[in-house]
C-alpha positions as CSV (number, residue, x, y, z in Angstrom):
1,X,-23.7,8.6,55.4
2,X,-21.4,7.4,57.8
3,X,-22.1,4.7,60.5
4,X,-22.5,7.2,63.1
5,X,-24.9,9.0,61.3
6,X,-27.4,6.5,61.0
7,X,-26.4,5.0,64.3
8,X,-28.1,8.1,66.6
9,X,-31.7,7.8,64.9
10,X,-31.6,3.9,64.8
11,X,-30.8,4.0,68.5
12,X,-33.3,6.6,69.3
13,X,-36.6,4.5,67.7
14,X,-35.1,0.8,69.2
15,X,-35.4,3.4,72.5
16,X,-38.5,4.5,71.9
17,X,-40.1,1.2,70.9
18,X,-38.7,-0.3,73.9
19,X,-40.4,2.2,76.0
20,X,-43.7,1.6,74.2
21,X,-43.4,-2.0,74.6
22,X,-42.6,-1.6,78.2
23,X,-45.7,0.3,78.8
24,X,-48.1,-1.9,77.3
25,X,-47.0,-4.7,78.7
26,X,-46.7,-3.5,82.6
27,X,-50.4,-2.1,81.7
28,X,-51.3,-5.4,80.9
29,X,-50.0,-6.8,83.4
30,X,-51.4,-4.7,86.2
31,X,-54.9,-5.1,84.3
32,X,-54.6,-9.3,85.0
33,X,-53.6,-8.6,88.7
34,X,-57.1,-6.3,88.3
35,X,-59.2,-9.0,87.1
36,X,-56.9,-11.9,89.4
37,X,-58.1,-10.3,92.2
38,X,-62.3,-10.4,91.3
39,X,-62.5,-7.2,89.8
40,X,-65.5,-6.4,86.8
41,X,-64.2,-4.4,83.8
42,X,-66.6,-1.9,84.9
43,X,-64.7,-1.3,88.0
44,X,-61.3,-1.3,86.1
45,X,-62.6,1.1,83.5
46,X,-63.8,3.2,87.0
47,X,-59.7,3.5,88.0
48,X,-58.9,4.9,84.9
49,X,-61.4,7.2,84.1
50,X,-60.2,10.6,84.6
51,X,-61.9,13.3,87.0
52,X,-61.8,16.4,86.4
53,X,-62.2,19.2,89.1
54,X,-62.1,22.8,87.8
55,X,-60.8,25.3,90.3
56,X,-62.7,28.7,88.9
57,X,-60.2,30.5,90.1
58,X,-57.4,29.0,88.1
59,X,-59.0,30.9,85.2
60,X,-58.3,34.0,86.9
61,X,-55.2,33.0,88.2
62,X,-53.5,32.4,84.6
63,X,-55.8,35.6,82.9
64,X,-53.9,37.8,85.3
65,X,-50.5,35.9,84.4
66,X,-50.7,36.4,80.5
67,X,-52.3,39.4,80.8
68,X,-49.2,41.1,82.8
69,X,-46.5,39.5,80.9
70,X,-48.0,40.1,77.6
71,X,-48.2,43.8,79.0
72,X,-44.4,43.2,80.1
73,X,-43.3,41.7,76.9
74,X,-44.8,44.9,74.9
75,X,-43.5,47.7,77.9
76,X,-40.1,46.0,77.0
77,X,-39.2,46.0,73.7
78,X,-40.9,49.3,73.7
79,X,-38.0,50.5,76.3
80,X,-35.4,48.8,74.0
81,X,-36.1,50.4,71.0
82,X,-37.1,53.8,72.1
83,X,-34.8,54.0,75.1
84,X,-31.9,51.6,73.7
85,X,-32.2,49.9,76.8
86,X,-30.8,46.1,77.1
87,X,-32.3,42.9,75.8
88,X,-32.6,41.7,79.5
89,X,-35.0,44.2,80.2
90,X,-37.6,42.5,78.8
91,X,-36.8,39.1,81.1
92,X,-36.7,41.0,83.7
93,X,-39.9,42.7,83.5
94,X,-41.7,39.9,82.9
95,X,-40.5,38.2,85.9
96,X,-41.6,41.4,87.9
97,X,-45.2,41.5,86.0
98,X,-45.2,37.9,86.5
99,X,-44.9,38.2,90.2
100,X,-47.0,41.4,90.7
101,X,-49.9,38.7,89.0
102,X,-49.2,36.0,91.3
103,X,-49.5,38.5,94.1
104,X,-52.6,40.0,93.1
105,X,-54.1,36.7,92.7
106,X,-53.4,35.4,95.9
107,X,-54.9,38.5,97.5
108,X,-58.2,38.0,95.3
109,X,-58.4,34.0,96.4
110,X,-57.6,34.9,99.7
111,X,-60.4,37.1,99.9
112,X,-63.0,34.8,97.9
113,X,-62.0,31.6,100.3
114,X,-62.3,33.3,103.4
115,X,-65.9,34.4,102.0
């Protein structure tokens, strides 16, 4: 092994460490300013907790999605190895099937917000 072999992956972890280094410490940092300013832990534990709000329709929104382009994936290469037809038929339907889904679901949320 050469120099600039070993000289890509070396550079690549020093990066990465950096990074992680970097992170903890501004994290630490902003957790001081936290606690500088009178906050509890409890409160600072409060910031970070993470809230999640499910939209139901984003279920249907990405059921539709893979539904249709698994469907356009499989009406593809069906027309490229029955009809010979070009590899880019499949991108190309999927991108249509892909949209048709995104239109349908907008019609459904439409409806169901204006409910």
């Amino acid at each position: 092994m050469s120099g600039e072999e070993v000289l890509v992956p070396l550079a690549f972890f020093i990066f990465l460490g950096g990074v992680i280094i970097a992170h903890i410490t501004a994290r630490h940092k902003e957790r001081m300013a936290m606690v500088e300013k009178g906050m509890s832990s409890e409160d600072i534990k409060a910031l970070y907790v993470r809230q999640i709000n499910r939209d139901p329709l984003s279920s249907l929104k990405w059921g539709i999605l893979f539904v249709l382009g698994g469907l356009a994936v499989l009406l593809g290469v069906y027309l490229r190895d029955n009809y010979f037809a070009n590899d880019g038929v499949i991108v190309g339907m999927v991108c249509l099937f892909v949209g048709i889904g995104l239109v349908t679901f907008y019609s459904i949320a439409a409806k169901k917000v204006s409910q």
